[in-house]
C-alpha positions as CSV (number, residue, x, y, z in Angstrom):
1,X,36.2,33.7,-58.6
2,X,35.8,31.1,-61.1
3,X,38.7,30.4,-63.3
4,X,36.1,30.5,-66.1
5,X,36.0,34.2,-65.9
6,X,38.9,36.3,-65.7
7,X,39.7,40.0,-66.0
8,X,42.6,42.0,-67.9
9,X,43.5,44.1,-65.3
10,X,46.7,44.9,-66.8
11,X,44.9,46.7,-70.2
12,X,43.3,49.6,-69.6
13,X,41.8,49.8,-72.7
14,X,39.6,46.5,-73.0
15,X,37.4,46.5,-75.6
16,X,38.5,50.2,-76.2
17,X,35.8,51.2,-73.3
18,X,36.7,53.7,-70.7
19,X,36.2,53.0,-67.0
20,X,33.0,53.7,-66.3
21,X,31.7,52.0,-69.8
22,X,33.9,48.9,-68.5
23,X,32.3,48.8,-64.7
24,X,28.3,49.3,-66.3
25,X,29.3,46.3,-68.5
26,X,30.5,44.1,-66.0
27,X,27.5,45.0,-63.8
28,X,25.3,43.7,-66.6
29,X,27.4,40.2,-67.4
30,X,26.4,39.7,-63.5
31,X,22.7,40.3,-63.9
32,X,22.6,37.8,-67.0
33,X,24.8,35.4,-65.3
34,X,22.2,35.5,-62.1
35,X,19.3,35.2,-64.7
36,X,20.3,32.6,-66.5
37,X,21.1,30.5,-63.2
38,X,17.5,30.9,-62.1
39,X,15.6,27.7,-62.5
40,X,12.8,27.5,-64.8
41,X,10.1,26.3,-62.4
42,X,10.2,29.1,-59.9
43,X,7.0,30.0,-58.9
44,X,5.9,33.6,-57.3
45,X,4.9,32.1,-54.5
46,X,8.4,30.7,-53.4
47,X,10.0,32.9,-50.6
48,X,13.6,31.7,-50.8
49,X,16.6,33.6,-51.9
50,X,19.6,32.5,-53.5
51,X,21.8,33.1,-51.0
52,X,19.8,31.6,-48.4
53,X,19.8,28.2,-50.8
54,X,23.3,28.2,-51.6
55,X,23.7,28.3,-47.7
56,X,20.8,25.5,-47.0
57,X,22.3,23.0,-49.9
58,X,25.7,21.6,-51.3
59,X,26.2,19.4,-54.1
60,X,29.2,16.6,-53.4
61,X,32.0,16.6,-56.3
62,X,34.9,14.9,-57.0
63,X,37.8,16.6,-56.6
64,X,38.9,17.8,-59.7
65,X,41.4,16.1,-62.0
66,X,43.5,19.3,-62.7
67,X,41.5,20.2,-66.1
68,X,38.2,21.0,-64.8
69,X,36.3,18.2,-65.8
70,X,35.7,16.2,-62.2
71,X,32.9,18.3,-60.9
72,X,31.0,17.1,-64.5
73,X,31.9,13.6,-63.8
74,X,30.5,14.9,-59.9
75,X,27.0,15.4,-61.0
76,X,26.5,11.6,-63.1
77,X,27.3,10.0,-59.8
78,X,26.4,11.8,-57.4
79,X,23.2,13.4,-55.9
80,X,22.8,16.5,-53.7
81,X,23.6,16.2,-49.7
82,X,22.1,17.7,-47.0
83,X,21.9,17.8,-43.2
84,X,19.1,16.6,-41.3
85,X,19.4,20.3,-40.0
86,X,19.9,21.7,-43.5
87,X,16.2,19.3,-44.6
88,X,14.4,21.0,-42.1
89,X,15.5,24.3,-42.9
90,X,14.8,23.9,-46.5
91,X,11.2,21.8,-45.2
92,X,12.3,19.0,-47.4
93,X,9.8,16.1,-46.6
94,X,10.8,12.6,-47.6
95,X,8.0,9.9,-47.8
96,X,8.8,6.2,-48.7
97,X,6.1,5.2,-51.3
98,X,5.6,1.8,-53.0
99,X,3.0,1.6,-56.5
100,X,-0.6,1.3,-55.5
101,X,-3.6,0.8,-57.8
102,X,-4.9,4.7,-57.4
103,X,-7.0,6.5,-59.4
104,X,-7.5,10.4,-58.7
105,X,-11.1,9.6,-60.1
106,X,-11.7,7.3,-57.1
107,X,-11.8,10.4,-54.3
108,X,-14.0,10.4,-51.0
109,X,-14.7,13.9,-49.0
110,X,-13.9,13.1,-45.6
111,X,-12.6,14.7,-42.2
112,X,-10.5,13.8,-39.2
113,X,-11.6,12.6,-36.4
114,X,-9.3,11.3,-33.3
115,X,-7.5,7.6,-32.7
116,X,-10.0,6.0,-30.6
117,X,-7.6,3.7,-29.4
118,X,-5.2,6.7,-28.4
119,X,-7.9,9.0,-26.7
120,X,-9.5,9.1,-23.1
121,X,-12.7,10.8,-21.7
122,X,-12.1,11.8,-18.1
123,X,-15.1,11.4,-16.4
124,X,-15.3,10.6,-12.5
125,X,-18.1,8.4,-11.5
126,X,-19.1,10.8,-8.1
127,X,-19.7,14.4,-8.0
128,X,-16.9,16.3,-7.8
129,X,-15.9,19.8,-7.2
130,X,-13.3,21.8,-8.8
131,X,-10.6,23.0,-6.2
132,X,-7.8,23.4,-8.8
133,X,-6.6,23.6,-12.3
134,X,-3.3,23.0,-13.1
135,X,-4.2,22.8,-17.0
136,X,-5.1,25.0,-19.7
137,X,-7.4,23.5,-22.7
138,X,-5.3,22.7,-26.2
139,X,-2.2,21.9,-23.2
140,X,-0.1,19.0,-24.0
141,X,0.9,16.8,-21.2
142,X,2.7,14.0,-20.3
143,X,1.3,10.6,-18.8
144,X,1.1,11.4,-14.8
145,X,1.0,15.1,-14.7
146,X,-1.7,16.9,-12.9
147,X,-4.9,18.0,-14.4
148,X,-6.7,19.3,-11.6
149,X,-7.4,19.3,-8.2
150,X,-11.0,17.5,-7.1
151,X,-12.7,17.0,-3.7
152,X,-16.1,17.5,-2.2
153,X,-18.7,15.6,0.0
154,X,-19.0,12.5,-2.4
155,X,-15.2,12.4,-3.0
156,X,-14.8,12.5,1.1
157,X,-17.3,9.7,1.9
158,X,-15.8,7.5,-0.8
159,X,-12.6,7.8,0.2
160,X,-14.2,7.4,4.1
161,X,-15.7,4.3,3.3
162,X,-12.1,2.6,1.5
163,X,-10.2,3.4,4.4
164,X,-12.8,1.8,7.2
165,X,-13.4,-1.7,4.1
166,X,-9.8,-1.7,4.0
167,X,-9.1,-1.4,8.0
168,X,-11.7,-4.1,7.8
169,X,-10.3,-6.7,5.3
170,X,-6.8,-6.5,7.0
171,X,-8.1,-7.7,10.5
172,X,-10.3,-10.4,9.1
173,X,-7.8,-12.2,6.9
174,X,-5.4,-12.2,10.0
175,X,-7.9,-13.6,12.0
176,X,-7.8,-17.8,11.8
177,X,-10.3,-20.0,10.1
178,X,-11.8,-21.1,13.1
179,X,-11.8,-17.6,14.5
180,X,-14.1,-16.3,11.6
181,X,-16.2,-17.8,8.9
182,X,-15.7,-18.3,5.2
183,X,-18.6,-16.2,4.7
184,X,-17.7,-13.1,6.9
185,X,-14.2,-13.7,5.3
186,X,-15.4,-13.3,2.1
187,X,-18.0,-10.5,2.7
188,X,-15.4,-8.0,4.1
189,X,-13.0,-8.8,1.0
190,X,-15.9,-7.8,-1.4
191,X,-16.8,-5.0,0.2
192,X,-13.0,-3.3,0.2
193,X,-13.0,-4.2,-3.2
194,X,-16.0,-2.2,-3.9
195,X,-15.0,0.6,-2.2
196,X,-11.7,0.5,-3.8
197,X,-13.3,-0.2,-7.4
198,X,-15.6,3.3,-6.3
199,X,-12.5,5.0,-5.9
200,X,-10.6,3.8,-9.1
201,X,-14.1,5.2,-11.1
202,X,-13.0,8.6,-9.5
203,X,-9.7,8.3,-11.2
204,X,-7.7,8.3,-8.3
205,X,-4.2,5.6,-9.1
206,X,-3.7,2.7,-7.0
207,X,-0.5,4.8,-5.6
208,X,-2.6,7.2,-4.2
209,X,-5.6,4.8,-3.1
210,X,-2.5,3.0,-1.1
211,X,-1.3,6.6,0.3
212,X,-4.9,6.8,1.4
213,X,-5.4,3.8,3.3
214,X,-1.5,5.1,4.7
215,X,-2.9,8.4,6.0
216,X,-6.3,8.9,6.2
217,X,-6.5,12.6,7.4
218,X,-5.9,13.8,3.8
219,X,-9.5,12.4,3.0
220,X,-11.7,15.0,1.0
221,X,-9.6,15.7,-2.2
222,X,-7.5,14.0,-4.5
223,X,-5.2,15.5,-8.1
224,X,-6.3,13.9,-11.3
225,X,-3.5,12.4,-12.8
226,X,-3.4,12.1,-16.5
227,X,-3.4,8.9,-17.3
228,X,-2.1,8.9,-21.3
229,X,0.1,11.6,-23.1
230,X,-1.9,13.7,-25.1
231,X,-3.1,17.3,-25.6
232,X,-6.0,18.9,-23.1
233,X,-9.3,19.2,-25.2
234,X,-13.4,19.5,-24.2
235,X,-12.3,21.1,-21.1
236,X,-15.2,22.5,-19.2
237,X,-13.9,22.3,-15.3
238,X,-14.6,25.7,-13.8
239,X,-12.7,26.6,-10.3
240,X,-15.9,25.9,-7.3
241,X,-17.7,24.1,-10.0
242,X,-19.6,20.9,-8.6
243,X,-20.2,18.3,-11.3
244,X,-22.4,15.7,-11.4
245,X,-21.2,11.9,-12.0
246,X,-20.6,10.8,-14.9
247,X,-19.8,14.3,-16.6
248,X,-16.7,14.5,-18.7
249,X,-14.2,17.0,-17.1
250,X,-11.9,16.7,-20.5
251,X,-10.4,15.0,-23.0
252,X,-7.1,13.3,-23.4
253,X,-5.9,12.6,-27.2
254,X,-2.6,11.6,-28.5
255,X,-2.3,13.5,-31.7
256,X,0.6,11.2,-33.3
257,X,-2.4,9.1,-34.9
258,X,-5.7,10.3,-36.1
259,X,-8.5,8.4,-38.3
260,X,-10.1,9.8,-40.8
261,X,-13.8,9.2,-41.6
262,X,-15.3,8.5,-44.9
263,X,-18.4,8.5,-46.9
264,X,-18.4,5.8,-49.6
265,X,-21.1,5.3,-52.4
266,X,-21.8,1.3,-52.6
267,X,-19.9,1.3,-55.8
268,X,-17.0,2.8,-54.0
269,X,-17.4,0.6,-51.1
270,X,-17.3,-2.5,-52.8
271,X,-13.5,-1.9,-54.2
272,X,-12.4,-1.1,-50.2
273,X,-10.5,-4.2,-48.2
274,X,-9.4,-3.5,-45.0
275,X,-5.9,-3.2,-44.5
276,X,-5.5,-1.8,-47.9
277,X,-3.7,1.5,-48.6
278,X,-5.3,5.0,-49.3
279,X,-3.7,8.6,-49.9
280,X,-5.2,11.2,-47.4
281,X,-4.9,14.7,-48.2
282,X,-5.2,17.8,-46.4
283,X,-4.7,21.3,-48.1
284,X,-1.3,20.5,-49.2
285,X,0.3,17.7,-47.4
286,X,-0.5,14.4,-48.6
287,X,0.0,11.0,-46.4
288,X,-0.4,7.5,-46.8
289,X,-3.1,5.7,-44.5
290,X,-4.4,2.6,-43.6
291,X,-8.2,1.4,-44.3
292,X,-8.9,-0.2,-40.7
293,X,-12.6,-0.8,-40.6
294,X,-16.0,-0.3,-42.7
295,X,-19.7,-0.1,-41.5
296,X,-20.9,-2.3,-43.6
297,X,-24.3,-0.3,-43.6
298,X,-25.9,2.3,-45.8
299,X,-26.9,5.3,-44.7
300,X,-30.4,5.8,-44.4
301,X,-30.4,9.4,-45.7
302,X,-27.2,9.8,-47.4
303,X,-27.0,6.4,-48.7
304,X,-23.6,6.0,-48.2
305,X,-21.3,3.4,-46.0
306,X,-18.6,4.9,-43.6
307,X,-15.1,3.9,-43.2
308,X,-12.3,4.7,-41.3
309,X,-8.8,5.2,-42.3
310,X,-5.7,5.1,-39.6
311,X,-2.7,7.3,-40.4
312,X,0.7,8.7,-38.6
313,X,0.5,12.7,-38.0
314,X,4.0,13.0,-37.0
315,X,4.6,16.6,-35.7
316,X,1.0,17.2,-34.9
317,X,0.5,19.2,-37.8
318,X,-2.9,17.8,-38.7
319,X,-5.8,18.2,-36.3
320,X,-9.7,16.6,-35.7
321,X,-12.1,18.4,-37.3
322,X,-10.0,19.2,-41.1
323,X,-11.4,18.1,-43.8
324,X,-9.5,16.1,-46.6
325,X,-9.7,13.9,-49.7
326,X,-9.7,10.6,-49.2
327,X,-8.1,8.4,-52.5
328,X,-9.2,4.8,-52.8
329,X,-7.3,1.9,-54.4
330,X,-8.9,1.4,-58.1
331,X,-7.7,-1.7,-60.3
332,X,-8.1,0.0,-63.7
333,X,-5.3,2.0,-62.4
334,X,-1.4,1.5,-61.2
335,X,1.3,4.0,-59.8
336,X,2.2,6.6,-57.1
337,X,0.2,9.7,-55.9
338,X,2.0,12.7,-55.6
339,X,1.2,16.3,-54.5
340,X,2.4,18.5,-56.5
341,X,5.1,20.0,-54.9
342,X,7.3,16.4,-55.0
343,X,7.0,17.8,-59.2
344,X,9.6,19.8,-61.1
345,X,10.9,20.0,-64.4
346,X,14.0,18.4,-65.9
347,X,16.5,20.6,-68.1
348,X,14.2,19.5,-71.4
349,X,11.3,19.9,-69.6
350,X,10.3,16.3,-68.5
351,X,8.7,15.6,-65.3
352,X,11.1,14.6,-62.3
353,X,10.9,13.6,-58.9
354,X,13.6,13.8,-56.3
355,X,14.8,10.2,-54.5
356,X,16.8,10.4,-51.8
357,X,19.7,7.4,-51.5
358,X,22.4,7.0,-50.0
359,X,24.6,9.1,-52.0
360,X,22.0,12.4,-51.5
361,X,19.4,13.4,-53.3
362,X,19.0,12.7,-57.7
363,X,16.7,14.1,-60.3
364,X,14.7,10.3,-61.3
365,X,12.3,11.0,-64.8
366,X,8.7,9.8,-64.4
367,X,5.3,9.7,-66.5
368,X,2.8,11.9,-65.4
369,X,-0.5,9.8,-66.0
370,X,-3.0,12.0,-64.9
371,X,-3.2,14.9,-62.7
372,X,-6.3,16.9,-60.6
373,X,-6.9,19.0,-58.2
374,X,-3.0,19.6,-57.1
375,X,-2.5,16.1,-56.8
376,X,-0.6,13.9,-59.7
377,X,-0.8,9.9,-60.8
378,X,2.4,8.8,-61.5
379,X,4.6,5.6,-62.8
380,X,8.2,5.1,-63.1
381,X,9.1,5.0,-59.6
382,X,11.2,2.3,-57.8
383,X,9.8,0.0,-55.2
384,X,10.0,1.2,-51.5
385,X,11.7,4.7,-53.2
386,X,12.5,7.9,-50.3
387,X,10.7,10.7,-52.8
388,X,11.2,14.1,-51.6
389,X,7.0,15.3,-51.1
390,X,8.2,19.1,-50.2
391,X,10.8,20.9,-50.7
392,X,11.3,19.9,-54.2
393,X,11.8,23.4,-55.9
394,X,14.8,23.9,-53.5
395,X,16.5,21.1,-54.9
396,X,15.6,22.1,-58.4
397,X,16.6,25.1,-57.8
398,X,20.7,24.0,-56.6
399,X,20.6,21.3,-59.6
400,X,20.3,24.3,-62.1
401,X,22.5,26.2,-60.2
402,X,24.9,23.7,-60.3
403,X,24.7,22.3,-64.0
404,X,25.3,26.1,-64.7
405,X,28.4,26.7,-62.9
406,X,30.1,23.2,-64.2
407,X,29.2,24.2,-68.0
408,X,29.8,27.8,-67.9
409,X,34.0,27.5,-67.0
């Protein structure tokens, strides 16, 4: 119990109540102690308890000086700690943000398409038929893992034709100059590189196009082996199913990047540089991405230019086909863009951010310059600064808690 609060057990008759008088009126001190440590910015829609706070964060004080005053002297120099497993409880996100020119005037619709660069389209170049799946669509799988299992009359004479090119090649180039021509030479070395080039475009590895040419009574079906990390998508392989070349089976994409695709008006275009840095956001998580290319042509019906923006989706939380907001760098404005939930209130009712360091987590002032559609412009911040983009409110919340407890002993 804090030594703040103390009862006179010994005297029965404090403040001449009896004992069930004294018990209601304790009950009550409680209840306003328990209000007045609730934090002014709690919002309805915040599903934490107390207790499950108190448990989640601790505030790091000095130890005391014997008269009560070194958890004050606690909270100047020092900021909140936490876990890495007590951040993810709590969902505190912590995003390193530098001051850009952003305006929340300068906003783009756009939506999310895959990384290019980090997706493949499986399509062999022979008709195949399904004998096997060993995937389900929305699956994520590692580089080398089976997809499925292929064969068929195409796949057999392919594979048929490698093995007798490649029988071929290897008595020819033993053979002596004088025993063959350069020409014949060279004629059965082209054609077991075509045959083996055939067999690549059915997606079979060089390991198994060398296990092949090892043991040719497996001819007639090979596994597809994934050849990126990535999640299944666009599957349309059916068991018996025979598909012509050329038809994509599925889709391989690495969902730790995606790109996001914009429409710009020419005034908007005109302010864009690649490499420059936007703000994407997506119902309510907000990142920071990368302008990597423009089209550099209008439209013909909307009039506007594309461009495509390259940001980190760490935890695959974000998928292609969102939508988002897309904010563009804007001269006649400077500072940071913030979601609302990096927001709370100071004690006299200033805006603050949290900024993490390397003594925890502290409550830093800033100027709100102008705010829209759950998404704020502001200035004050510190080059390169770790500000806490969710989980905010939880931290508000044990700063109250705390400044109550060290000024009510």
């Amino acid at each position: 119990m804090n030594s703040a609060v103390k009862l006179n057990t010994s005297n029965f008759n404090v403040f001449g109540l009896n004992a069930i008088t004294r018990a209601m009126s304790f009950g009550l001190l409680i209840s306003l102690s328990t209000a007045l440590v609730l934090p002014a910015i709690a919002t309805a829609g915040d599903e934490h308890d107390h207790a499950a706070e108190t448990a989640v964060v601790k505030v790091v004080k000095e130890a005391d000086d014997g008269h009560g005053h070194g958890a004050e002297e606690a909270e100047d120099t020092h900021g909140i700690v936490l876990t890495s497993e007590q951040k993810n409880l709590a969902g505190i996100k912590v995003a390193q943000l530098s001051e850009q020119t952003f305006s929340l005037e300068a906003v783009a619709t756009a939506t999310l398409v895959v990384d290019r660069d980090r997706t493949v389209t499986i399509a062999p170049q022979v008709d195949v038929r399904v004998l096997k799946r060993s995937v389900v669509p929305g699956q994520e799988v590692s580089k080398g893992d089976v997809l499925l299992t292929l064969g068929g009359v195409a796949v057999a004479q392919a594979q048929a034709d490698y093995i007798n090119a490649a029988a071929e090649w290897s008595r020819v180039k033993r053979m002596s100059s004088s025993a063959v021509s350069a020409s014949r030479r060279l004629q059965a070395q082209v054609d077991a590189e075509l045959k083996r080039a055939t067999l690549e475009a059915m997606k079979m590895t060089p390991a198994q196009i060398t296990a092949l040419a090892d043991a040719p009574e497996t001819i007639g079906s090979y596994q597809l082996i994934a050849p990126i990390s990535g999640r299944v998508q666009q599957d349309i392989a059916m068991l018996g199913q025979i598909i012509p070349a050329g038809t994509a089976l599925m889709q391989l994409t690495d969902e730790s990047h995606l790109w996001v695709e914009a429409e710009l008006t020419p005034v908007q275009a005109e302010k864009v540089s690649i490499g420059s840095k936007t703000v994407v956001k997506v119902g309510d998580k907000s990142l920071e991405g990368t302008i990597i290319g423009r089209s550099h042509e209008l439209d013909s019906v909307t009039r506007t230019e594309q461009i495509l923006v390259a940001f980190e989706n760490a935890g695959h939380v974000l998928h292609a086909g969102q939508f988002a907001e897309l904010y563009l760098p804007d001269a006649s404005e400077g500072g940071v863009i913030l979601p609302d939930s990096a927001l709370t209130r100071s004690s006299d009712g200033h805006w603050q951010v949290f900024v993490e360091s390397v003594e925890g987590f502290t409550a830093l002032e800033i100027e709100v310059v102008e705010r829209q559609r759950g998404m704020n412009l502001v200035r004050g911040l510190a080059k390169d600064a770790q500000v806490v983009i969710s989980g905010a409110f939880i931290l508000a919340s044990e700063q109250a808690k705390s400044g109550f407890d060290i000024h009510n002993h």
